[in-house]
DSSP file (Angstrom, degrees, kcal/mol; ACC not computed):
  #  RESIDUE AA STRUCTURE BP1 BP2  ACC     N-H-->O    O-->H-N    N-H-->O    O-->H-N    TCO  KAPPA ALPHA  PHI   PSI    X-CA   Y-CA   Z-CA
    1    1 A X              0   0    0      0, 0.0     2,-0.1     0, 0.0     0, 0.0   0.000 360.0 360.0 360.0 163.2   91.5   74.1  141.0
    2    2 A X        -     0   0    0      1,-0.0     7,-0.6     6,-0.0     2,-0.3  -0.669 360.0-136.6 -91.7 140.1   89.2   74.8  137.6
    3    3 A X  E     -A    8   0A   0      5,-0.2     2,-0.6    -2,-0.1     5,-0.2  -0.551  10.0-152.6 -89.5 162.6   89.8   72.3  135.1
    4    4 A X  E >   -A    7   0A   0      3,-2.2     3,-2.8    -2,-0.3     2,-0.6  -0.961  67.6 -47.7-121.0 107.4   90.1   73.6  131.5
    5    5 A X  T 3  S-     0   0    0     -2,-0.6    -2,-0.1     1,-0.3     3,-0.0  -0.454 118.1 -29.9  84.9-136.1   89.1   70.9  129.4
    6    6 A X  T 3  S+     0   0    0     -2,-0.6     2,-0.5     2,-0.1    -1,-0.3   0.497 128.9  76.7 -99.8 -23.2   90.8   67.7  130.5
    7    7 A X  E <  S-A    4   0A   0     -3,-2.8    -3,-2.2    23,-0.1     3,-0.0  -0.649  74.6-138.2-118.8 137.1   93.9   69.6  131.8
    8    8 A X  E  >  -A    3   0A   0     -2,-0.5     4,-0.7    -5,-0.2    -5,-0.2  -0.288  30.4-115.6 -72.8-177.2   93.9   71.8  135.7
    9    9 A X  T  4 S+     0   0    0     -7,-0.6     4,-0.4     2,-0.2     5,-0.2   0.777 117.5  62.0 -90.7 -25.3   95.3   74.7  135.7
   10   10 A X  T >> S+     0   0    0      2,-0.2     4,-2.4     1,-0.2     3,-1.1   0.901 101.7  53.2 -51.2 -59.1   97.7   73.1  138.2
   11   11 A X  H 3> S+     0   0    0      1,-0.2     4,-3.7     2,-0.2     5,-0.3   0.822 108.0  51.3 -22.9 -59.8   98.7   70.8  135.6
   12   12 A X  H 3< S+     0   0    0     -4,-0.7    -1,-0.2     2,-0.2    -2,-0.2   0.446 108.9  50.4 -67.6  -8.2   99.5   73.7  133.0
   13   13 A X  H <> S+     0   0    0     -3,-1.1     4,-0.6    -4,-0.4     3,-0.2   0.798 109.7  48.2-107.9 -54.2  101.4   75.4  135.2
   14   14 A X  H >< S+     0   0    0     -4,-2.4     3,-1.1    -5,-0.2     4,-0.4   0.996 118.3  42.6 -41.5 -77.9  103.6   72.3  136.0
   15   15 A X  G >< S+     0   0    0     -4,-3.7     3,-6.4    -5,-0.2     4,-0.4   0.836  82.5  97.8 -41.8 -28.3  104.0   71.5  132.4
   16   16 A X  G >> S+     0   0    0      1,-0.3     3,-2.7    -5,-0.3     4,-0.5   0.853  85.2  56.9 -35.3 -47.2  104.7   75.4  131.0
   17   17 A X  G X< S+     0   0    0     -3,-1.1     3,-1.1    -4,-0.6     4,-0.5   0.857  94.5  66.1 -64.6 -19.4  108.7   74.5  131.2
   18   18 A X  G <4 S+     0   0    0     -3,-6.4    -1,-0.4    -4,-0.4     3,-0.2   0.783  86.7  71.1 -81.6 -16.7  107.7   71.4  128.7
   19   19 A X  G <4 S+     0   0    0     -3,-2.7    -1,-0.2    -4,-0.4    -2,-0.2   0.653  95.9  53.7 -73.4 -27.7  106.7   74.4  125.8
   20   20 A X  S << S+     0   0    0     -3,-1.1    -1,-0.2    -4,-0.5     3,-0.2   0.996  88.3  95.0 -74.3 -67.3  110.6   75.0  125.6
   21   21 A X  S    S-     0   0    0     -4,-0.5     2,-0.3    -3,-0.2     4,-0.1   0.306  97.1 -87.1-103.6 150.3  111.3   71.2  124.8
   22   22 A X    >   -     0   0    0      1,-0.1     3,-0.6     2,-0.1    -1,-0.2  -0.593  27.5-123.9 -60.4 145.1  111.5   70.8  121.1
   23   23 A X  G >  S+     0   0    0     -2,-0.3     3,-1.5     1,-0.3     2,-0.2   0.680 107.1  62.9 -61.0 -24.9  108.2   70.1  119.1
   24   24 A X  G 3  S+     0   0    0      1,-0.2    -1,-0.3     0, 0.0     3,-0.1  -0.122  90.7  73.8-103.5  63.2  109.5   66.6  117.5
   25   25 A X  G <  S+     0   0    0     -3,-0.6     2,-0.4    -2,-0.2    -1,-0.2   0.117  96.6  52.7-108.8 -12.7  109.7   65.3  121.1
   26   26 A X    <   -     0   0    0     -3,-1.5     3,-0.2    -4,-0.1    -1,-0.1  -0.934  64.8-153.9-132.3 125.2  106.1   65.0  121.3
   27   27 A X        -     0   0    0     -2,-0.4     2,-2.0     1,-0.2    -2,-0.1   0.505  68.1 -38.7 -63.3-131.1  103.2   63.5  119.4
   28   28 A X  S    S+     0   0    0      1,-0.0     2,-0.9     4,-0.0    -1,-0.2  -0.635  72.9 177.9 -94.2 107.6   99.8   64.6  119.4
   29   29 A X     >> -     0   0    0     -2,-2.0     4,-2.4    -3,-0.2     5,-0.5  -0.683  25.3-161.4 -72.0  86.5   99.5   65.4  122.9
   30   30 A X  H  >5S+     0   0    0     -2,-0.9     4,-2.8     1,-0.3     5,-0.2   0.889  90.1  51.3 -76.1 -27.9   96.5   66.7  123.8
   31   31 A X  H  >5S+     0   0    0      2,-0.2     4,-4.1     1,-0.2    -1,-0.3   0.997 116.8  44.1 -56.9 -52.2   97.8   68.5  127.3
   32   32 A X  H  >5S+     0   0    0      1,-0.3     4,-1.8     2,-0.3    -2,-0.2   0.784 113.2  49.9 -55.3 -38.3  100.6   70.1  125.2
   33   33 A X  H  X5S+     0   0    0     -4,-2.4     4,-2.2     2,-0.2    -1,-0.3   0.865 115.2  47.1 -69.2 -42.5   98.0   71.1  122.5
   34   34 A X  H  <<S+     0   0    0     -4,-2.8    -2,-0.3    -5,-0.5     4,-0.2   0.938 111.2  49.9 -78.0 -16.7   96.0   72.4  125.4
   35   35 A X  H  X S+     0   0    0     -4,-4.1     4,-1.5     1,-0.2    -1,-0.2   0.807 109.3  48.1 -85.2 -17.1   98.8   74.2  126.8
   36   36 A X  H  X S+     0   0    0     -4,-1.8     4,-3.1    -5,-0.3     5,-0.3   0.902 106.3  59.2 -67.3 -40.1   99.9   76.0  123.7
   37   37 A X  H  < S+     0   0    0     -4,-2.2    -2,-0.2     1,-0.2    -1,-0.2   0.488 110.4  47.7 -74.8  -1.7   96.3   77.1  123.0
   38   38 A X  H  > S+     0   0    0     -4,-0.2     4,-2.7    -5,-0.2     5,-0.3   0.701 104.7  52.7 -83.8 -50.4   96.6   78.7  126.1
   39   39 A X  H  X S+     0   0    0     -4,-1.5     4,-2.5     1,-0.2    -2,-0.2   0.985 110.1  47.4 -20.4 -93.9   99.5   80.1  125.7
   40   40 A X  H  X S+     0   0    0     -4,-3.1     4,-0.5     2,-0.2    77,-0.4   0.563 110.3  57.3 -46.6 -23.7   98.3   81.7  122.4
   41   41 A X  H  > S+     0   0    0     -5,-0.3     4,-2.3     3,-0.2    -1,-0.2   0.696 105.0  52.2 -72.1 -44.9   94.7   83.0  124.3
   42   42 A X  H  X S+     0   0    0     -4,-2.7     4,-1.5     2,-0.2    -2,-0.2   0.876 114.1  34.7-106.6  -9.4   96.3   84.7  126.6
   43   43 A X  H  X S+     0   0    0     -4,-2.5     4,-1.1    -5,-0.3    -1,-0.2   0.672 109.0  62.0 -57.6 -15.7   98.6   86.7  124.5
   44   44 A X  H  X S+     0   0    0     -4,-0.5     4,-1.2     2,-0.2    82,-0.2   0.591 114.4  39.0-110.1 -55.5   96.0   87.0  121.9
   45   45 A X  H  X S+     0   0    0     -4,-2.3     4,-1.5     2,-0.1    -2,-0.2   0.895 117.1  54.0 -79.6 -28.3   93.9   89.1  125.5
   46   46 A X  H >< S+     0   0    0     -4,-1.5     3,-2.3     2,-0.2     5,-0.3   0.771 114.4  33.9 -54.1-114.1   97.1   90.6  126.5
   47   47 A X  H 3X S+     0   0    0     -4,-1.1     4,-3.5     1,-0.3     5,-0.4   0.513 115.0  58.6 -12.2 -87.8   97.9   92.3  123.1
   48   48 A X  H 3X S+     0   0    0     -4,-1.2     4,-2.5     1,-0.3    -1,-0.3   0.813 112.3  43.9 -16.8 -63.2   94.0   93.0  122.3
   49   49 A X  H XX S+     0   0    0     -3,-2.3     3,-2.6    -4,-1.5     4,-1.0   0.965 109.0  50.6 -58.4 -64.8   93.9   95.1  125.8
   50   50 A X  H 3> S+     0   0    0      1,-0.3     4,-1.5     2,-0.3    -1,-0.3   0.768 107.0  55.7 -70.1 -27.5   96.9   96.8  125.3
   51   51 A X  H 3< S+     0   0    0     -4,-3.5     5,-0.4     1,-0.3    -1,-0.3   0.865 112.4  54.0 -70.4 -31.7   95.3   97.7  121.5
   52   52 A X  H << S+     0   0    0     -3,-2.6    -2,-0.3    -4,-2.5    -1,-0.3   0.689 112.7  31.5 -79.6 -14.2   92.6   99.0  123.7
   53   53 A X  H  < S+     0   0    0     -4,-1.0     2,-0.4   107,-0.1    -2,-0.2   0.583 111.9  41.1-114.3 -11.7   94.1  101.2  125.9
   54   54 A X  S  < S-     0   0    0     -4,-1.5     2,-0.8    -5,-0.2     5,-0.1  -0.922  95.4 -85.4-138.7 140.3   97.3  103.1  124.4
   55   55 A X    >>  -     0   0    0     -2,-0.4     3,-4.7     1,-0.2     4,-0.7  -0.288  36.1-143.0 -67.2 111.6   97.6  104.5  120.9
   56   56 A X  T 34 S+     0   0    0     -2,-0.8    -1,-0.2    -5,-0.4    96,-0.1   0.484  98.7  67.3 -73.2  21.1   98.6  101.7  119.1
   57   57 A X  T 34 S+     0   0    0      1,-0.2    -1,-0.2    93,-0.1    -2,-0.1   0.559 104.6  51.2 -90.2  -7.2  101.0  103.8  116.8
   58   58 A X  T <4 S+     0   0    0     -3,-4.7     2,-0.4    89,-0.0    -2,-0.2   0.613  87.3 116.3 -92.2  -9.7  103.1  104.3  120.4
   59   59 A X     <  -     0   0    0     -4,-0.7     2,-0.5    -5,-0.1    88,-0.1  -0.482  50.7-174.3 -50.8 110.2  102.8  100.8  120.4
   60   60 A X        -     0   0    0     -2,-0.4     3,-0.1     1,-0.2     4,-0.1  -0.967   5.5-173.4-130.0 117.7  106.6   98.9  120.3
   61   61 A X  S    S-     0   0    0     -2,-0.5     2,-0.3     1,-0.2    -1,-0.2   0.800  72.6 -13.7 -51.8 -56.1  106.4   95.0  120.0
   62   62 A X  S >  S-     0   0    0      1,-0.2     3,-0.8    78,-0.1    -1,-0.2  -0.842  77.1 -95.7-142.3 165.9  110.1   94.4  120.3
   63   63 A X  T 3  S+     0   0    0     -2,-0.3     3,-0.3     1,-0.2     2,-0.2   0.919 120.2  69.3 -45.2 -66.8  113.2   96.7  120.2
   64   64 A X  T >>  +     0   0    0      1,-0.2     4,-2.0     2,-0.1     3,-1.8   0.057  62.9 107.9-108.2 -40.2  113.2   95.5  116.8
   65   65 A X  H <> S+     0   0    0     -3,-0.8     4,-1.8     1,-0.3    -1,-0.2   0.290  70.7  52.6 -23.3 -43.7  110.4   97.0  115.4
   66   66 A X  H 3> S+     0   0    0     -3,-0.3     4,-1.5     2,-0.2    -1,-0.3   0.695 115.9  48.0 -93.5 -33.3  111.6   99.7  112.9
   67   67 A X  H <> S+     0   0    0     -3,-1.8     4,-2.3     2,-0.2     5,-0.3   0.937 115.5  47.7 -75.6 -61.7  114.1   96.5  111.1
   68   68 A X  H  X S+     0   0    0     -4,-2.0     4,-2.1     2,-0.2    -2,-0.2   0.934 112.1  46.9 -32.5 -74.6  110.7   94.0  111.1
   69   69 A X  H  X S+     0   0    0     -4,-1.8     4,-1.7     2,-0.2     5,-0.2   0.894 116.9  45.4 -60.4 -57.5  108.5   96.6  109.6
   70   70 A X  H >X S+     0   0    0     -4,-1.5     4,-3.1     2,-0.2     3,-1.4   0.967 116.8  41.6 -13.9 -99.0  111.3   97.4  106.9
   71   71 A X  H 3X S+     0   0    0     -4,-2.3     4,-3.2     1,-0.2    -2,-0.2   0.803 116.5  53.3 -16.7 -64.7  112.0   94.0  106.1
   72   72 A X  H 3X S+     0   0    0     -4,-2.1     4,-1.5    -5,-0.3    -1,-0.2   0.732 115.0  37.2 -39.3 -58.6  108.1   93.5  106.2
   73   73 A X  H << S+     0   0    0     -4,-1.7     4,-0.4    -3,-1.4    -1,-0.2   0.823 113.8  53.8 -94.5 -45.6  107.2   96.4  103.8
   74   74 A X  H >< S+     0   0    0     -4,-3.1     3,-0.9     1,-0.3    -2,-0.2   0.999 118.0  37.0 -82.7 -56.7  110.2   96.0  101.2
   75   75 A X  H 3< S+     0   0    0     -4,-3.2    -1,-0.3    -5,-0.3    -2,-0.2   0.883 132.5  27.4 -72.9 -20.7  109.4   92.0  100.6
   76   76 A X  T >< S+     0   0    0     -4,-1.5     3,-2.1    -5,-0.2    -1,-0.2  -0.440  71.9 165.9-138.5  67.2  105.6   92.3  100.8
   77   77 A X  T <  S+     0   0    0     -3,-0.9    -1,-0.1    -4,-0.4    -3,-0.1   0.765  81.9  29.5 -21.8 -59.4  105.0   95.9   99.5
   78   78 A X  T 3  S+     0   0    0     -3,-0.1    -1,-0.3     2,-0.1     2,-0.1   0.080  72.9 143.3-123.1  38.6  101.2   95.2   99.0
   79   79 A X    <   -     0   0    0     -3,-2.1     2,-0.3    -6,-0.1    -3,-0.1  -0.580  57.8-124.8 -69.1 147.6  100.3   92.5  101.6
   80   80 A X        -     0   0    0      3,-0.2     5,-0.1     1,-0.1    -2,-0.1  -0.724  35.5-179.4 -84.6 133.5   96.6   93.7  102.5
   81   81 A X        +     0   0    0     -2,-0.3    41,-0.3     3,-0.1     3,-0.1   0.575  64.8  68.3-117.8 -30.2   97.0   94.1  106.5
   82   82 A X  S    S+     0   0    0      1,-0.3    40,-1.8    39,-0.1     2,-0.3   0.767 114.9  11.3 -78.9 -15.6   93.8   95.1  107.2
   83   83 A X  B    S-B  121   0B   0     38,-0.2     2,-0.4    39,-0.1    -1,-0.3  -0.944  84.3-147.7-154.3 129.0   91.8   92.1  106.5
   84   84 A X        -     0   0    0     36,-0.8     2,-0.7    -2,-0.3     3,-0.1  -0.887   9.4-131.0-117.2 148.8   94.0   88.8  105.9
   85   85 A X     >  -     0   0    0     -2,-0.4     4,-1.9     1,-0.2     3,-0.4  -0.775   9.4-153.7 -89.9  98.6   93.3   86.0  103.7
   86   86 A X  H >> S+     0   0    0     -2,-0.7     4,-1.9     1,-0.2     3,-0.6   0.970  95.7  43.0 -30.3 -72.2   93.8   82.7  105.5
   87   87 A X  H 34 S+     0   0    0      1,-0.3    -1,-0.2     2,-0.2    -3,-0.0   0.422 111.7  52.6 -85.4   6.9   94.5   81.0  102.4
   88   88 A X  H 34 S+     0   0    0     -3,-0.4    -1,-0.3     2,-0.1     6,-0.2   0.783 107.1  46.7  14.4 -87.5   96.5   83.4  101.1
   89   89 A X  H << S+     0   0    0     -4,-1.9    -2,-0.2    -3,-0.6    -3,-0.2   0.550 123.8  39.8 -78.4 -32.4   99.0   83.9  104.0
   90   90 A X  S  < S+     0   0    0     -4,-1.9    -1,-0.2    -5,-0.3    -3,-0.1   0.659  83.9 126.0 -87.9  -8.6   99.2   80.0  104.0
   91   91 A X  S >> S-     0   0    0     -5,-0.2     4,-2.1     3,-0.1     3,-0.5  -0.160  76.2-114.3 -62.0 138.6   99.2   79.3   99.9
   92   92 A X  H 3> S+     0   0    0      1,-0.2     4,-4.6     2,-0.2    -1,-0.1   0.969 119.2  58.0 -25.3 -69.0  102.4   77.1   99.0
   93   93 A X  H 3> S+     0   0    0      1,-0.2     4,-0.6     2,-0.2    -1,-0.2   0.821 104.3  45.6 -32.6 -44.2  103.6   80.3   97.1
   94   94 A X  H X> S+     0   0    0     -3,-0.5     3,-2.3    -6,-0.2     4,-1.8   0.975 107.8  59.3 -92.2 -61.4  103.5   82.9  100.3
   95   95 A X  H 3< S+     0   0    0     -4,-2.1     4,-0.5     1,-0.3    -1,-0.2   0.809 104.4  49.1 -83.6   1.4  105.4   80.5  102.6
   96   96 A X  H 3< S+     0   0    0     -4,-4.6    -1,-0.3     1,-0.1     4,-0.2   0.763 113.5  45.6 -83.4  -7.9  108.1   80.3  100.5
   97   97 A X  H << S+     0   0    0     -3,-2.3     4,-0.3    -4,-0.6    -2,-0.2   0.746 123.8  32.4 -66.5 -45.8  108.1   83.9  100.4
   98   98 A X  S >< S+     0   0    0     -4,-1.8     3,-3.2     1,-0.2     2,-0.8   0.897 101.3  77.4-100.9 -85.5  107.7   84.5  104.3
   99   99 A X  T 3> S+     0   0    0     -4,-0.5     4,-0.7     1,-0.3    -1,-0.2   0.278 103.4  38.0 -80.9 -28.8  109.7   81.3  105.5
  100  100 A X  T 34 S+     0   0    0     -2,-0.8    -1,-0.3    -4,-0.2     4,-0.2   0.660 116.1  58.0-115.5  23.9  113.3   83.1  104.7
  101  101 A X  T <> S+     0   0    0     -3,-3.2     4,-0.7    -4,-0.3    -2,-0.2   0.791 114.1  43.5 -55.5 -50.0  111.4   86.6  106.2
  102  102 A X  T  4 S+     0   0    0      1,-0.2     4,-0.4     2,-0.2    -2,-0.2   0.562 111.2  40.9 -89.9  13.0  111.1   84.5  108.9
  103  103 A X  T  < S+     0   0    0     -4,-0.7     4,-0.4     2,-0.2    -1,-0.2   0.495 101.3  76.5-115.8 -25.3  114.3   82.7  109.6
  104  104 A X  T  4 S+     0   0    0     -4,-0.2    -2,-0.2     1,-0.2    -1,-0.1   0.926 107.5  34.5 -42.0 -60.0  115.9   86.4  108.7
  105  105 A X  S >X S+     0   0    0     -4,-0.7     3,-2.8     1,-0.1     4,-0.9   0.835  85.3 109.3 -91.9 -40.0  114.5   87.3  112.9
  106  106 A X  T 34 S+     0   0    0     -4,-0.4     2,-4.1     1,-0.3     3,-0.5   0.455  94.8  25.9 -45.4 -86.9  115.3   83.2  114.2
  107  107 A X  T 34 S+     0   0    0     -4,-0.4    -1,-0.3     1,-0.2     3,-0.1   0.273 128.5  45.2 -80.6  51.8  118.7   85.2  116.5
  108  108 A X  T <4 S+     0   0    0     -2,-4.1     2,-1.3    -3,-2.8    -1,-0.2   0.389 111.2  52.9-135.5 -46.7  117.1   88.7  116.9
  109  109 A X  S  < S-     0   0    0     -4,-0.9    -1,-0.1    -3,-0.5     3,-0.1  -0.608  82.4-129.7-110.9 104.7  113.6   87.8  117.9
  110  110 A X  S    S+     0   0    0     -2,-1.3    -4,-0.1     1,-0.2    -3,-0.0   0.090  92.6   0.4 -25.8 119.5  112.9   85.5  120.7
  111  111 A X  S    S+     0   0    0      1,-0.1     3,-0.4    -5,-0.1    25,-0.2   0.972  76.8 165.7  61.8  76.5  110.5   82.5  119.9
  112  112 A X  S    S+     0   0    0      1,-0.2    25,-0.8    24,-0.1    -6,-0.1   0.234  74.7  49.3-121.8  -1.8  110.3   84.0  116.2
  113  113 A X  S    S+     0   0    0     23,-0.2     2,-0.2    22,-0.1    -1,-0.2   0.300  84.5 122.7-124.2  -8.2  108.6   80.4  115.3
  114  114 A X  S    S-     0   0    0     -3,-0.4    22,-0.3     1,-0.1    20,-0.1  -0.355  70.5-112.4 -51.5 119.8  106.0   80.2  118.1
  115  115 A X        +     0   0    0     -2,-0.2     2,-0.3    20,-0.2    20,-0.3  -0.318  45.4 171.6 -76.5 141.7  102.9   79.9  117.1
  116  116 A X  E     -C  134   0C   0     18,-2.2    18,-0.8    -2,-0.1     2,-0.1  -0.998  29.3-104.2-135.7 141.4  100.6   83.0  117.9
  117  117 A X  E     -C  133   0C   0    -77,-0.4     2,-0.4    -2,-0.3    16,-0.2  -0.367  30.4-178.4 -26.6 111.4   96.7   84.6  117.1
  118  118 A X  E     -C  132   0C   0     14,-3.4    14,-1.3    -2,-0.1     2,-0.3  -0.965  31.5-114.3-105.4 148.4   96.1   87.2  114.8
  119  119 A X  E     -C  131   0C   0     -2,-0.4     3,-0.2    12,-0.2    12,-0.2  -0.647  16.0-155.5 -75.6 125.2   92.8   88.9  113.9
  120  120 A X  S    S+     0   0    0     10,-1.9     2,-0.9    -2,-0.3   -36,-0.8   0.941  91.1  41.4 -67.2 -63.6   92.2   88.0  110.6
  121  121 A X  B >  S-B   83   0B   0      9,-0.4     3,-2.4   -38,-0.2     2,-1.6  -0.747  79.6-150.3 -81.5  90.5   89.9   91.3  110.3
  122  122 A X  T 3  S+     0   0    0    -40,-1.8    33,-0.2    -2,-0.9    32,-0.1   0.069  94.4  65.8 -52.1  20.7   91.8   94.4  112.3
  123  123 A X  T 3  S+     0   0    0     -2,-1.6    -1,-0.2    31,-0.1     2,-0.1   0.459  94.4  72.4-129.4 -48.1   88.5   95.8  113.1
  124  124 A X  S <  S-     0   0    0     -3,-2.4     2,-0.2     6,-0.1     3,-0.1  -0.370  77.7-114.2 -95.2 178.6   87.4   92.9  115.4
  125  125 A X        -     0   0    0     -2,-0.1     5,-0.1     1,-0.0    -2,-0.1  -0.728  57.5 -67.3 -99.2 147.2   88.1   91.7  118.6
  126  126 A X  S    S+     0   0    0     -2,-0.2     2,-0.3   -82,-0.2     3,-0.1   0.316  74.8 146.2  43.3 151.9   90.0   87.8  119.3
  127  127 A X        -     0   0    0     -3,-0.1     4,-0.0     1,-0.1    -3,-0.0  -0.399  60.1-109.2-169.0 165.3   87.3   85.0  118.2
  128  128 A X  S >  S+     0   0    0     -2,-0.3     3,-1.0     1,-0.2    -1,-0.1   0.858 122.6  49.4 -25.5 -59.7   87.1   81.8  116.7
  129  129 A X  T 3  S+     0   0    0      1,-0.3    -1,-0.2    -3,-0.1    -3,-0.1   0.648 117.8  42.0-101.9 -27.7   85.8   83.0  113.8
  130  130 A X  T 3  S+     0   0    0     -5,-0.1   -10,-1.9   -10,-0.1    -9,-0.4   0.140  89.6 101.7 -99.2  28.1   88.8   85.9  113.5
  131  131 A X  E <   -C  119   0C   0     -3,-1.0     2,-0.3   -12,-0.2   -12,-0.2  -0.807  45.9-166.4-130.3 153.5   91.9   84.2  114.5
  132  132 A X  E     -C  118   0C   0    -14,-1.3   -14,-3.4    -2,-0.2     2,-0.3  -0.929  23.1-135.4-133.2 149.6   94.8   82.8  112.7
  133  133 A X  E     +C  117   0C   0     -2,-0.3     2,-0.3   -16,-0.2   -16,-0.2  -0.665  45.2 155.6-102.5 138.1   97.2   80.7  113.9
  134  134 A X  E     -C  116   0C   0    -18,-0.8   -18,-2.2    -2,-0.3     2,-0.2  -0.866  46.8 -94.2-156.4 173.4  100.4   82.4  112.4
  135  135 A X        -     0   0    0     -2,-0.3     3,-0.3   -20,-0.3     4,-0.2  -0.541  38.9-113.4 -95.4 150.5  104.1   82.3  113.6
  136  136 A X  S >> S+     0   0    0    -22,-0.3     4,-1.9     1,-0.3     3,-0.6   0.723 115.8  59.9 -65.2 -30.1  105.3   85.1  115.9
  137  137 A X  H 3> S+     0   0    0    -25,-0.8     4,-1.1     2,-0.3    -1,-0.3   0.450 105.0  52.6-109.4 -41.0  107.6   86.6  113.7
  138  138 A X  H 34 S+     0   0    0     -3,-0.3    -1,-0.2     2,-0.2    -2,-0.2   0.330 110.0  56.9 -96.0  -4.6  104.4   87.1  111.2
  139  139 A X  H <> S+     0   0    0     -3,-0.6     4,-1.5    -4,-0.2     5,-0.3   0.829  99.6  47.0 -49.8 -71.9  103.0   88.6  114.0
  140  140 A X  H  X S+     0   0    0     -4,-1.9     4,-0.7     2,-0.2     3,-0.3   0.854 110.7  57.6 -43.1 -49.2  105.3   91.0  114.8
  141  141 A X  H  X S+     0   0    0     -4,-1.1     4,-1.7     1,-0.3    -1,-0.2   0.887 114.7  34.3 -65.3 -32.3  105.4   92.2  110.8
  142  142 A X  H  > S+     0   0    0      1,-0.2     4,-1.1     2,-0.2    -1,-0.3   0.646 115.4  50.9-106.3  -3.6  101.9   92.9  110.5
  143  143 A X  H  X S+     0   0    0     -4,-1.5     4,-0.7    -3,-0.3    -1,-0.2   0.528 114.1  49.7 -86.2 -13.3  100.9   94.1  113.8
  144  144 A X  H >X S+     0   0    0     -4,-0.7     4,-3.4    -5,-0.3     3,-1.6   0.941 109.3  43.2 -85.6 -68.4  103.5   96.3  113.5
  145  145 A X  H 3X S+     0   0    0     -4,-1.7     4,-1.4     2,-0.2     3,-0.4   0.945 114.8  57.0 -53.6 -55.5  102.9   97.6  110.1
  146  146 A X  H 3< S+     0   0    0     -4,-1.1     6,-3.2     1,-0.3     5,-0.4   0.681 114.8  43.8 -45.4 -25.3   98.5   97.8  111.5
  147  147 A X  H << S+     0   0    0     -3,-1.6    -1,-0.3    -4,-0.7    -2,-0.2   0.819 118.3  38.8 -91.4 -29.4   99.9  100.0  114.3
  148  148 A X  H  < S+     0   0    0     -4,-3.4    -2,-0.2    -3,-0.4    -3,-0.2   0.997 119.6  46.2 -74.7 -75.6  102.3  102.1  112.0
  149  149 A X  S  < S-     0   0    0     -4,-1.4    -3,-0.2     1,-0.1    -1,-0.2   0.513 115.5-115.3 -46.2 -32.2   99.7  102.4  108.9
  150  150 A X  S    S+     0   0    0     -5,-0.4     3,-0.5    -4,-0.2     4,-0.4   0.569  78.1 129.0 100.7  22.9   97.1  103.3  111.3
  151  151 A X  S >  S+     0   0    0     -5,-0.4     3,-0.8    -6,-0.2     4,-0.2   0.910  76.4  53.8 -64.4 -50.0   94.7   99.9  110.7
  152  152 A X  T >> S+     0   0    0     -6,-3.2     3,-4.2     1,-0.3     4,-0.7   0.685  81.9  94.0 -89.9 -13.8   94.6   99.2  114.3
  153  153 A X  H >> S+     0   0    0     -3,-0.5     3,-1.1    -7,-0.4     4,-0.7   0.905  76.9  69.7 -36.6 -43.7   93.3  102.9  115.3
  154  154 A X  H <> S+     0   0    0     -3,-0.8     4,-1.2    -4,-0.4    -1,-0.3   0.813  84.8  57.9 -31.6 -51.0   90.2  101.5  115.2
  155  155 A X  H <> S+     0   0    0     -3,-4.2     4,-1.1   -33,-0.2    -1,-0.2   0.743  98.8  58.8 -73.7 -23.6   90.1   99.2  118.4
  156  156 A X  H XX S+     0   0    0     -3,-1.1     3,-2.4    -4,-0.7     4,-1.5   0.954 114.8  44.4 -55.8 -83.0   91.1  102.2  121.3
  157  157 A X  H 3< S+     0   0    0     -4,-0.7    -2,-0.2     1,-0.3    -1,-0.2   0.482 121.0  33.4 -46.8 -37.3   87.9  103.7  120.0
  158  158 A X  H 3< S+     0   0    0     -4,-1.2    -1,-0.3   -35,-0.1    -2,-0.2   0.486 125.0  24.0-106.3   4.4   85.5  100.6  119.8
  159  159 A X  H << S+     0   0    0     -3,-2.4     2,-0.3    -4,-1.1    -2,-0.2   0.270  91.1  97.5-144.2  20.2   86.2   98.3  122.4
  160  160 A X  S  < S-     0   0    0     -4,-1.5     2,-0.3  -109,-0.1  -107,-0.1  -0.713  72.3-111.0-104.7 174.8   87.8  100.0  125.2
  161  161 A X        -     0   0    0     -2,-0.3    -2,-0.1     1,-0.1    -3,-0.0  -0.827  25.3-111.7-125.8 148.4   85.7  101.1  128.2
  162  162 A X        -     0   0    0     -2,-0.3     2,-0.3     2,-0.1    -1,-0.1  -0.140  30.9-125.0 -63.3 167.6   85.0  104.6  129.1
  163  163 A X              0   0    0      1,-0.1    -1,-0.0     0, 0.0     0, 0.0  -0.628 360.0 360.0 -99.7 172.3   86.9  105.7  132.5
  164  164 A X              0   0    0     -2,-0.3    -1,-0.1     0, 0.0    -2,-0.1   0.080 360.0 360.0-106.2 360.0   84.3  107.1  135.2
């Protein structure tokens, strides 16, 4: 099998059930590290495709969607969505703002504390250089609101591939 790193894929697959386990079970683990950053990559190309092929205002994240976005809008009325501020979105001030946004979802949205990818800039595709590591749950709010607000229109239109 292709190795990734240090870790097969064989490996990652074996482990996946260890991602449920709770997080102060482990120290720094570099298989666990690699299997979450897998994790997060390939939801991060799931999501990204799906922005490319379907109009992403028909887009529905969860059942949930219409309560998130709510929620979302009424406590942070003028968060900028289209291009996000790392330090911002991490500054002391803002997680004490988002931490009881997000704890609001902990039994309505499944893994609502997992960490996941966001495009810092809604305009570009996945990258190093455009990704934030964010909680799911802060996912959900602002992709939601980039598909509703129409931010995300953008991505059908520049990165999907014509049909023949």
């Amino acid at each position: 099998m292709a190795n990734i790193g240090d870790v097969s894929a064989n490996q990652l697959m074996t482990g996946a059930s260890v991602l449920s386990r709770p997080a102060e079970e482990f120290e720094n683990d570099q298989t666990i590290e690699a299997m979450w950053a897998m994790k997060c990559m390939q939801h991060a190309n799931i999501y990204f495709n799906l922005l490319s092929s379907v109009d992403p205002k028909n887009l529905k994240l969860t059942p949930h969607d219409d309560v998130i976005y709510k929620a979302f809008r009424d406590l942070f009325p003028d968060f900028k969505i289209d291009v996000i501020n790392e330090d911002e979105l991490k500054s002391p001030a803002s997680k004490e703002k988002w931490r009881p946004f997000c704890e609001k979802f902990k039994d309505t949205v499944e893994d609502y504390s997992f960490g996941t990818l966001i495009r810092a800039d809604c305009k570009e595709d996945y990258s190093q250089e455009n990704s934030i590591l964010t909680t799911r749950i802060q996912f959900i709010a602002i992709e939601t609101a980039r598909n509703r607000e129409g931010f995300n229109d953008i991505v059908r239109s520049k990165f999907s591939t014509p049909k023949c």
